[in-house]
DRENTOR-717537 format. One line per field, with one value per atom (N, C-alpha, C, CB): atom name; x, y, z. Coordinates in pm, 1 decimal, decimal comma. Atoms other than C-alpha are relative to their C-alpha. Glycine has a CB too. Layout:
atom	[CA; ...]
x	[X; ...]
y	[Y; ...]
z	[Z; ...]
# end
This chain:
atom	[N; CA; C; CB; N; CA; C; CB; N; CA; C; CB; N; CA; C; CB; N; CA; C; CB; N; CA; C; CB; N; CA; C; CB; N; CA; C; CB; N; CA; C; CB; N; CA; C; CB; N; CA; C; CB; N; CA; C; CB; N; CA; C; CB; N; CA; C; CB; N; CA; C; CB; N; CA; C; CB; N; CA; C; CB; N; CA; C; CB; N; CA; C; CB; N; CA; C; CB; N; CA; C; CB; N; CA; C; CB; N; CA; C; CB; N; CA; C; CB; N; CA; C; CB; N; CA; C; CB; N; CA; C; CB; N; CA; C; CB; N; CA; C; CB; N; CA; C; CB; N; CA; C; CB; N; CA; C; CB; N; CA; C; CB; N; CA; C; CB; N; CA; C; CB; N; CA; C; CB; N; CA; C; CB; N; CA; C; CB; N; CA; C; CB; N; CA; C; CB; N; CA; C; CB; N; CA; C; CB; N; CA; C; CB; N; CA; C; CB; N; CA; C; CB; N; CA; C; CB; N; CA; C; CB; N; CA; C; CB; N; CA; C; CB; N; CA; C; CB; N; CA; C; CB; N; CA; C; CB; N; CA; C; CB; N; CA; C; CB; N; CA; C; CB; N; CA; C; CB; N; CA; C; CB; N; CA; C; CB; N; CA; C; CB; N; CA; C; CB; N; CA; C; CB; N; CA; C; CB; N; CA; C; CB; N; CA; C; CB; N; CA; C; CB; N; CA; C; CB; N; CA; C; CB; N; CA; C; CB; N; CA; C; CB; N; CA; C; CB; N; CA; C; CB; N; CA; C; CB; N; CA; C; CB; N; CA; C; CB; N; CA; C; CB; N; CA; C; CB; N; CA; C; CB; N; CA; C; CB; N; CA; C; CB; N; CA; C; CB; N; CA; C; CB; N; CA; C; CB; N; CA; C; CB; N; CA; C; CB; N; CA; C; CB; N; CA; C; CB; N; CA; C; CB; N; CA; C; CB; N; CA; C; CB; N; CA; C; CB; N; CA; C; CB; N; CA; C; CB; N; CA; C; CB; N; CA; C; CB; N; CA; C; CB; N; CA; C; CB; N; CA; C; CB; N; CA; C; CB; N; CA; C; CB; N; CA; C; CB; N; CA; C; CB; N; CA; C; CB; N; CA; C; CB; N; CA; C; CB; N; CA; C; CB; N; CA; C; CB; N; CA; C; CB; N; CA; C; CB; N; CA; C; CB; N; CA; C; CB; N; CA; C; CB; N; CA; C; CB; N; CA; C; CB; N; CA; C; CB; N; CA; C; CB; N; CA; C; CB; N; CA; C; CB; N; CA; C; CB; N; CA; C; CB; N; CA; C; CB; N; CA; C; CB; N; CA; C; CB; N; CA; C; CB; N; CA; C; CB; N; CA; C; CB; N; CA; C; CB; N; CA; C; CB; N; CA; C; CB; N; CA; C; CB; N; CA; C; CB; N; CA; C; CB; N; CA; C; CB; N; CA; C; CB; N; CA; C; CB; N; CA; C; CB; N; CA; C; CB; N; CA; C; CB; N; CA; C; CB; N; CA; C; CB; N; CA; C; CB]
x	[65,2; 1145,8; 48,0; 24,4; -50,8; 1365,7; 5,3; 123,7; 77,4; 1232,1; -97,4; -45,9; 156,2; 878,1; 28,2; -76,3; 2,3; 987,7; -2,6; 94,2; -43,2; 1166,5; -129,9; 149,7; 121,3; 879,0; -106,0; -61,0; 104,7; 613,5; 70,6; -43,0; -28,9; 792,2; 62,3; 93,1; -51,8; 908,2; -193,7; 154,7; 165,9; 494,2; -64,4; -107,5; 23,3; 428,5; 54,1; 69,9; -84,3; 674,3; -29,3; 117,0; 10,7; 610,2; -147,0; 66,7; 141,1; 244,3; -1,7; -160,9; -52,1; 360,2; 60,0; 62,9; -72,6; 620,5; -50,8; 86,9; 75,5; 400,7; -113,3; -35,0; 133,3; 90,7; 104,8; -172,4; -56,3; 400,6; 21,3; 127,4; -51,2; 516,1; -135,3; 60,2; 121,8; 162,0; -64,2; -125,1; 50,5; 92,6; -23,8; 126,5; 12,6; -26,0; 20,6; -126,8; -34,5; 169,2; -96,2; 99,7; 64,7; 17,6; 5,5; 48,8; -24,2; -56,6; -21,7; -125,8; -15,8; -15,2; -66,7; 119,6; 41,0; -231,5; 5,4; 99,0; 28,7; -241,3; -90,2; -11,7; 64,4; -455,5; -151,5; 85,2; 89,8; -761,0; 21,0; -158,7; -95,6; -629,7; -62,1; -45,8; 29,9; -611,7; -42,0; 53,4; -29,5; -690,7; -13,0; -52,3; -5,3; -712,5; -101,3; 92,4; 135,4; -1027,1; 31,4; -163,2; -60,9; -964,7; -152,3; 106,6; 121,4; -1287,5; 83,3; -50,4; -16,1; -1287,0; -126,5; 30,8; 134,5; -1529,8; 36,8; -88,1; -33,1; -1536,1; 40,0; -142,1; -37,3; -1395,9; -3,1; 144,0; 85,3; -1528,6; 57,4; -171,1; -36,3; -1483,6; 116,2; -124,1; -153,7; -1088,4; 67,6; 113,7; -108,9; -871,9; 104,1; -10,9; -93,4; -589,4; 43,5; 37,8; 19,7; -417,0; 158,4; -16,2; -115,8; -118,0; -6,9; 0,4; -86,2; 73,8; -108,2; 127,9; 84,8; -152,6; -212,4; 46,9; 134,8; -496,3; -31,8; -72,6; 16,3; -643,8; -97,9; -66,6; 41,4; -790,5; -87,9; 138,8; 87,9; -1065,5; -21,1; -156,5; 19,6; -1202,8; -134,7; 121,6; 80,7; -1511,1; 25,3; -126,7; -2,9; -1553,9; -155,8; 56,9; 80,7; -1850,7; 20,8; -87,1; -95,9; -1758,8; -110,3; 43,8; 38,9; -1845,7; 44,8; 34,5; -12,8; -1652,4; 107,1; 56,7; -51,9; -1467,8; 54,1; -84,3; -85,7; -1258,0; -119,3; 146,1; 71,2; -1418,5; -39,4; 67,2; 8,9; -1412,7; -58,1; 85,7; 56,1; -1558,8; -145,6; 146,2; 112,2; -1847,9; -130,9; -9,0; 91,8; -2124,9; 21,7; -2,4; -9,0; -2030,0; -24,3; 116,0; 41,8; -2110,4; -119,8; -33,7; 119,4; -2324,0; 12,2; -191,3; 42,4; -2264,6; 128,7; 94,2; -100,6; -2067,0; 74,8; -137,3; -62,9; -1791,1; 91,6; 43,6; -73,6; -1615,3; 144,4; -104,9; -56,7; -1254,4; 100,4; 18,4; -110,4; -998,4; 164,2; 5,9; -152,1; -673,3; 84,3; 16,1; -84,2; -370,2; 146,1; 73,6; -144,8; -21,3; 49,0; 85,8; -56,7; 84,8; -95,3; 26,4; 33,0; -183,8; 59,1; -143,6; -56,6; -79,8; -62,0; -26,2; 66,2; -193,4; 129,4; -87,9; -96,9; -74,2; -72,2; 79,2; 63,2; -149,5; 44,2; 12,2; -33,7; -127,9; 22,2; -47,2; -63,6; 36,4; -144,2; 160,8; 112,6; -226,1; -150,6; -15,4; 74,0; -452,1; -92,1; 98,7; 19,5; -399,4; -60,7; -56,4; 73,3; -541,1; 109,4; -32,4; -120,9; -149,4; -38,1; 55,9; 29,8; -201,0; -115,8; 55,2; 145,1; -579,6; -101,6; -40,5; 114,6; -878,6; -99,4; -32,8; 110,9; -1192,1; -124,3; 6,1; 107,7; -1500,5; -46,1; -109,7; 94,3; -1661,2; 160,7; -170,8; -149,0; -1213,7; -16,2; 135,4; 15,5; -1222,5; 140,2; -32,3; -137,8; -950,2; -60,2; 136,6; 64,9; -966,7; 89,8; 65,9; -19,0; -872,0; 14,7; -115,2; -26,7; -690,1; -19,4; 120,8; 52,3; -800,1; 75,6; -139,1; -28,6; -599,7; -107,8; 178,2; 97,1; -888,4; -4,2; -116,7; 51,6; -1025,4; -37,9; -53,3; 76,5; -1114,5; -167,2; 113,3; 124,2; -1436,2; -40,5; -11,6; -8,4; -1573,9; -198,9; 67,4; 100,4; -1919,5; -80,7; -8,3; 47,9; -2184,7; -56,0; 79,8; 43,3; -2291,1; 167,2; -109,8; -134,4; -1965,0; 40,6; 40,2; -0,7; -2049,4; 46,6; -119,3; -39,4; -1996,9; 138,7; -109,3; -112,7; -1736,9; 92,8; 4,4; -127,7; -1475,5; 89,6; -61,3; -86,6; -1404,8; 94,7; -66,5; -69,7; -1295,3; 64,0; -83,9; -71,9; -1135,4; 139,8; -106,4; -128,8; -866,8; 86,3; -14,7; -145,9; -544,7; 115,0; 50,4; -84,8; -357,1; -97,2; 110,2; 50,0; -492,2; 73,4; -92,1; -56,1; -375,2; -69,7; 80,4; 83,7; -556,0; 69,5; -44,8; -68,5; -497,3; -86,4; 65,2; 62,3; -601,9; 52,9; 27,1; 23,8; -676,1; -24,3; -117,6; 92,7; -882,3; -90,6; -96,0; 107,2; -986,9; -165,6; 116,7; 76,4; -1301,6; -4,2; -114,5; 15,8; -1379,7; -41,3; -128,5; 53,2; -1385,6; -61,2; 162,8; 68,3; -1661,0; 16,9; -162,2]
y	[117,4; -4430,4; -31,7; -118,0; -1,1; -4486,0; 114,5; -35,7; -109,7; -4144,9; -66,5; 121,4; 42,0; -4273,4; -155,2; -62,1; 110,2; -4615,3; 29,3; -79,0; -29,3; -4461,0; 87,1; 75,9; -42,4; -4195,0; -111,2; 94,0; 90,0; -4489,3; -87,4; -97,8; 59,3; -4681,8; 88,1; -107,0; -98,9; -4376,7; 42,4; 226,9; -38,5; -4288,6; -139,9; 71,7; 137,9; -4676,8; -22,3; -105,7; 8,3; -4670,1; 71,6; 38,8; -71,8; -4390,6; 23,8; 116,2; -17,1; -4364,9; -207,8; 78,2; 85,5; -4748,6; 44,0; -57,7; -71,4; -4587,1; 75,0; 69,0; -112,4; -4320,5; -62,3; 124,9; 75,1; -4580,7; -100,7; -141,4; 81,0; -4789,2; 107,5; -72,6; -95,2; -4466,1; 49,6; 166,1; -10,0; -4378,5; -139,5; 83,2; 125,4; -4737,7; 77,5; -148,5; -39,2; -4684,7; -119,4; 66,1; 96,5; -4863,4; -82,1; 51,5; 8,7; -5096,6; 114,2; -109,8; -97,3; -4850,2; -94,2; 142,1; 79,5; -5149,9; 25,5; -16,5; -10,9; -5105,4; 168,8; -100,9; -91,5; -4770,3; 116,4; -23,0; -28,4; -4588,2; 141,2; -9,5; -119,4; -4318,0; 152,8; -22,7; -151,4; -3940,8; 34,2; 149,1; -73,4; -3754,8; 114,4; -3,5; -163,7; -3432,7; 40,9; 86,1; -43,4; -3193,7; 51,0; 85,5; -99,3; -3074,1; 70,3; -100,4; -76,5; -2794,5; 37,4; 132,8; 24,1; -2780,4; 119,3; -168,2; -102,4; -2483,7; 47,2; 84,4; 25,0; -2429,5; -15,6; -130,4; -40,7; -2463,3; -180,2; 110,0; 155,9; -2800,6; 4,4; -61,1; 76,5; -3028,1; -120,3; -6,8; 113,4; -3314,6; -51,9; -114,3; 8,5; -3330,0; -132,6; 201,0; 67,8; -3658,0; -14,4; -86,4; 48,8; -3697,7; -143,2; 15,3; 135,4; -4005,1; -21,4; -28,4; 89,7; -4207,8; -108,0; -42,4; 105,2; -4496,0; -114,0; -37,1; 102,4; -4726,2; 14,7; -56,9; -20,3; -4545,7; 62,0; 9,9; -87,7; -4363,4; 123,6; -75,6; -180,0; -3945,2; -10,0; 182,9; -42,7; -3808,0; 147,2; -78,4; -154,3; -3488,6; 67,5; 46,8; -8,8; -3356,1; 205,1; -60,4; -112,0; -3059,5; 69,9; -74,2; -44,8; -2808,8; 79,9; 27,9; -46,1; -2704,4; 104,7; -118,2; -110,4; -2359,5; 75,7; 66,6; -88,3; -2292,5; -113,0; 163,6; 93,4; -2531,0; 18,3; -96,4; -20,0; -2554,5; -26,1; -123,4; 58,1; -2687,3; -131,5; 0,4; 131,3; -3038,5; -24,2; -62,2; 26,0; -3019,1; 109,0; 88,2; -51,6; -2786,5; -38,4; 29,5; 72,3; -3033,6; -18,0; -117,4; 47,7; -3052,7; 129,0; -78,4; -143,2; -2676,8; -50,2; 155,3; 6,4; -2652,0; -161,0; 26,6; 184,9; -3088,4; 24,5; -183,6; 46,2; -3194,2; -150,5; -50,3; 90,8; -3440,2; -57,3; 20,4; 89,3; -3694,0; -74,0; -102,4; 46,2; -3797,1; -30,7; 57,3; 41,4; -4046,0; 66,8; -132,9; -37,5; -3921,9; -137,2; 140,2; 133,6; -4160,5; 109,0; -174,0; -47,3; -4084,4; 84,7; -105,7; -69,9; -3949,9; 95,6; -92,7; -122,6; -3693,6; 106,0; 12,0; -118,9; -3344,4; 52,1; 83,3; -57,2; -3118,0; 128,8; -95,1; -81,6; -2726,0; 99,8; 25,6; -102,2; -2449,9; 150,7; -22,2; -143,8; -2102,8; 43,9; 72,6; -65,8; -1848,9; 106,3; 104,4; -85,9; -1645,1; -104,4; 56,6; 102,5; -1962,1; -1,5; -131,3; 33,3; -1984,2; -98,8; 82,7; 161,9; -2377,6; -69,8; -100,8; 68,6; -2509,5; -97,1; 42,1; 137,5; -2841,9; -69,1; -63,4; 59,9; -2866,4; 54,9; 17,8; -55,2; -2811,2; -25,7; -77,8; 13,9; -2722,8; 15,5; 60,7; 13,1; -2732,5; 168,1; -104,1; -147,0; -2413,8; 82,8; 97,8; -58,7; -2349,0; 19,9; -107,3; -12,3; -2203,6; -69,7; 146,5; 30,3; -2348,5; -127,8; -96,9; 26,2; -2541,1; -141,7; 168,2; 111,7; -2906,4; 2,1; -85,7; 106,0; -3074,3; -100,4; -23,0; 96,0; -3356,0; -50,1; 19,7; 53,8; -3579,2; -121,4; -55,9; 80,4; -3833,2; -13,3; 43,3; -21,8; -3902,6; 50,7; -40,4; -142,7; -3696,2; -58,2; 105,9; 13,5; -3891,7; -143,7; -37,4; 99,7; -4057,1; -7,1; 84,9; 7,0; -4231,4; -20,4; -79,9; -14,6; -4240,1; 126,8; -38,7; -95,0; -4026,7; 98,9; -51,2; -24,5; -3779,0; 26,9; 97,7; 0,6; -3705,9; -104,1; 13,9; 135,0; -4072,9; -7,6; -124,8; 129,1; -4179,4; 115,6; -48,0; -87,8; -3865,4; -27,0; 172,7; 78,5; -3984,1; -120,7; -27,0; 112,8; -4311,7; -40,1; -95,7; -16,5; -4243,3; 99,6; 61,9; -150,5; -3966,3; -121,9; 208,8; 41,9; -4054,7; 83,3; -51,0; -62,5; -3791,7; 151,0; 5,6; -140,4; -3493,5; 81,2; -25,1; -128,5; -3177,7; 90,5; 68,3; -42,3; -3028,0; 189,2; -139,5; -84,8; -2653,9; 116,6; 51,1; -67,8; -2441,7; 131,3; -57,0; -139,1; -2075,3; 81,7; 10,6; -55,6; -1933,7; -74,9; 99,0; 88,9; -2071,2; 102,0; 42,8; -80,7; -1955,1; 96,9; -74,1; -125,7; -1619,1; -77,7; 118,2; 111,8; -1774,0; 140,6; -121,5; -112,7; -1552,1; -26,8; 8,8]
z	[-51,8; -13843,4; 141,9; -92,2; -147,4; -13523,8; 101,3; -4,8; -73,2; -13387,9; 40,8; -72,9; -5,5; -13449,3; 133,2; -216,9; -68,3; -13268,6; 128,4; -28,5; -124,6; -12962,9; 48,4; 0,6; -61,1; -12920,3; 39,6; -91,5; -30,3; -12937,9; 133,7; -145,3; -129,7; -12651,1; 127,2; -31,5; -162,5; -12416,5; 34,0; -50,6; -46,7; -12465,0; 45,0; -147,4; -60,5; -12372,8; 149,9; -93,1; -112,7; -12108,4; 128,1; -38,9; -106,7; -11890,1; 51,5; -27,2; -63,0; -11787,6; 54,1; -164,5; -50,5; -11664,4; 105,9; -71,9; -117,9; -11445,0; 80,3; -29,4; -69,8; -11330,5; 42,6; -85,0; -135,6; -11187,3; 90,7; -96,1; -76,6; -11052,5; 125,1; -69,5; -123,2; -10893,9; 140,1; -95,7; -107,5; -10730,1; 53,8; -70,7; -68,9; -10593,4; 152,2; -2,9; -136,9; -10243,6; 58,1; 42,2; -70,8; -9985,9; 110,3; 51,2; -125,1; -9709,4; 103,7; 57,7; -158,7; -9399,9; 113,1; 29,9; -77,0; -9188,8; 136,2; -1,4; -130,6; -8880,8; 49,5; 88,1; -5,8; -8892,3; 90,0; -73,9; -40,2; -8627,8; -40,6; 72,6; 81,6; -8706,2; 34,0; 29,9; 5,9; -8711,5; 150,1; -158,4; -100,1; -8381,6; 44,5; 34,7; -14,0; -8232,5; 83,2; -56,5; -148,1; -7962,7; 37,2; 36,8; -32,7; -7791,0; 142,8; 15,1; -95,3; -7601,1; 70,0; -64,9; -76,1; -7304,1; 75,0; 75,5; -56,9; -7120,0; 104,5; -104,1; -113,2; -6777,7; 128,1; -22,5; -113,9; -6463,1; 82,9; 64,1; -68,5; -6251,9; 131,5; -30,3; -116,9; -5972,9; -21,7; -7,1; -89,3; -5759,1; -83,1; 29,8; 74,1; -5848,3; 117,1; 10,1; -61,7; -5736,5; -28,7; 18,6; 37,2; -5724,7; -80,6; 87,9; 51,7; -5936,1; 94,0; -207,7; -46,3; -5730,6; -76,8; 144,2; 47,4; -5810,2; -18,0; 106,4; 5,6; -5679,8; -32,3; 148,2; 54,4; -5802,4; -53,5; 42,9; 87,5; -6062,2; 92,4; -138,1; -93,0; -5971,0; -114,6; 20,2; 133,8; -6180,5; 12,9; -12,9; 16,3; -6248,6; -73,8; -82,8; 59,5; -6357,5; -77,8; 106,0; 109,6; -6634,5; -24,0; -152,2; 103,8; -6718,4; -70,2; 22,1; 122,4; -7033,8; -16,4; -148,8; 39,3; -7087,5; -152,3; 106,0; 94,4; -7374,1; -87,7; 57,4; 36,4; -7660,9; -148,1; 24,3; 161,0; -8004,0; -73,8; -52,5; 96,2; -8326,6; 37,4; -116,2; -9,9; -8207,8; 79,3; 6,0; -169,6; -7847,6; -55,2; 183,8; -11,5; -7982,6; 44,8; -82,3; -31,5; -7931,8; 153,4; -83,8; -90,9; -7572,4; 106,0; -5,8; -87,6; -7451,1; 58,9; -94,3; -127,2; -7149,3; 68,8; -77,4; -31,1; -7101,9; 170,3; -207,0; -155,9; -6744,5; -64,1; 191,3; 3,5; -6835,5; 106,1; -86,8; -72,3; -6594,6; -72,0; 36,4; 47,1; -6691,2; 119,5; -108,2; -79,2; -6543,2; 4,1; -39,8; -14,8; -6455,7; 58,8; 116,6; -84,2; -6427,8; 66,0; -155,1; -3,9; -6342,7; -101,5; -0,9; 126,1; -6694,1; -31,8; -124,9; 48,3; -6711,3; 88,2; -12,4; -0,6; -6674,5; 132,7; -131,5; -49,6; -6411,8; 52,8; 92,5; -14,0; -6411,1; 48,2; -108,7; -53,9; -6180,0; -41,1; 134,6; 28,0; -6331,9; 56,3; -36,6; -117,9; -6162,8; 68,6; -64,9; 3,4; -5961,3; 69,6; -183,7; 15,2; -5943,0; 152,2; -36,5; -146,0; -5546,2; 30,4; 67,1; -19,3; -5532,6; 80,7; -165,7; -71,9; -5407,8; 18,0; 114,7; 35,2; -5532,0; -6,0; 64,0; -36,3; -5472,8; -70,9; 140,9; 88,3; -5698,2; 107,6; -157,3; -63,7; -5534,7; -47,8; 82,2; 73,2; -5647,8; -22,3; 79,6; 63,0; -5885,9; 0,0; 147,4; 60,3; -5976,8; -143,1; 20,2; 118,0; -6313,6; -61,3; -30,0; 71,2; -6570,9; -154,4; 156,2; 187,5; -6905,5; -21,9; -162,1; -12,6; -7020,5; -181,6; 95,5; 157,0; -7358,0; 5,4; -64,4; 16,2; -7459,6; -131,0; 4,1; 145,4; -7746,2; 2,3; -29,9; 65,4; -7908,8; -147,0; 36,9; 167,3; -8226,8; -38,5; -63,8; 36,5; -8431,9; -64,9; -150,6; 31,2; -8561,2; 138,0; -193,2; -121,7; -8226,5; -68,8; 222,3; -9,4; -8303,6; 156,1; -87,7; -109,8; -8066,0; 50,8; 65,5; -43,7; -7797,4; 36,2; 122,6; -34,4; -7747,1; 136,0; -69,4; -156,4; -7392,2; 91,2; 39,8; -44,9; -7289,2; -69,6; -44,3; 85,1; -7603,6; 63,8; -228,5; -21,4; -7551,2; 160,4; -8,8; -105,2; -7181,5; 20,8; 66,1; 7,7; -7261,2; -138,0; 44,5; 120,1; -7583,5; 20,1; -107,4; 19,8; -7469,7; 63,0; 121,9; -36,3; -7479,1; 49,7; -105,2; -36,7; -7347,0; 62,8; -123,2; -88,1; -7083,1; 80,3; 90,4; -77,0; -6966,0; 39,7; -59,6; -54,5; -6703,5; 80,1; 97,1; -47,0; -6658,2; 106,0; -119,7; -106,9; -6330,9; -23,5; 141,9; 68,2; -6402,9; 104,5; -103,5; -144,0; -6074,8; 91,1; -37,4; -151,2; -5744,9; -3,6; 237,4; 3,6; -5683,5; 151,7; -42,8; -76,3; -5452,7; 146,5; -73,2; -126,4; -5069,2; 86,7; 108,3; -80,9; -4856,2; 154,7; -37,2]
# end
């Protein structure tokens, strides 16, 4: 009989413990998952960004991850501040200057589900850019 008891309250007991244990905590403010879209193409009208002003940079994306697919063949415009990246491959020959029709390729951290149009939303949604220079173009 005190088998039968103890079994009946360890089988009462534990499927208790085990929905206490899977509770799901608040995710308190939490933001919506990130990711990287890697844009690849050719870049135009490049500014610089200083202290006191933001640089931009334009992109035609010739070639792109899973995430940037919808954006082949599109021309994107993105702000550069201070904290974005900018890296000249070796070979590149630009020495600090992008010129227009320079091949090279662009990360992008964003969301990973951006509604809207993505051509517009992905510019003003990135939070982090790294702009990388590949080949000047051929000077005649």
């Amino acid at each position: 009989m005190k088998r039968l008891i103890i079994f009946l309250v360890a089988a009462v007991a534990l499927p208790t413990s085990v929905a206490v244990a899977k509770a799901n905590p608040a995710h308190g403010g939490k933001s919506a998952p990130k990711v990287q879209y890697i844009l690849k193409g050719t870049l135009s009208a490049y500014t610089a960004a200083s202290d006191s002003a933001t640089g931009s940079i334009t992109i035609d994306v010739k070639h792109s991850n899973y995430h940037g697919r919808a954006l082949k063949n599109q021309s994107l415009t993105f702000t550069l501040t201070t904290k974005s990246k900018v890296t000249f491959r070796r070979g590149s020959h630009a020495h600090g200057e992008i010129v227009d029709g320079t091949k090279g390729y662009m990360t992008v951290r964003a969301p990973k589900k951006i509604t809207g149009d993505l051509v517009t939303q992905l510019p003003a949604l990135a939070t982090r850019m790294h702009v990388v220079v590949l080949k000047a173009p051929a000077t005649s």
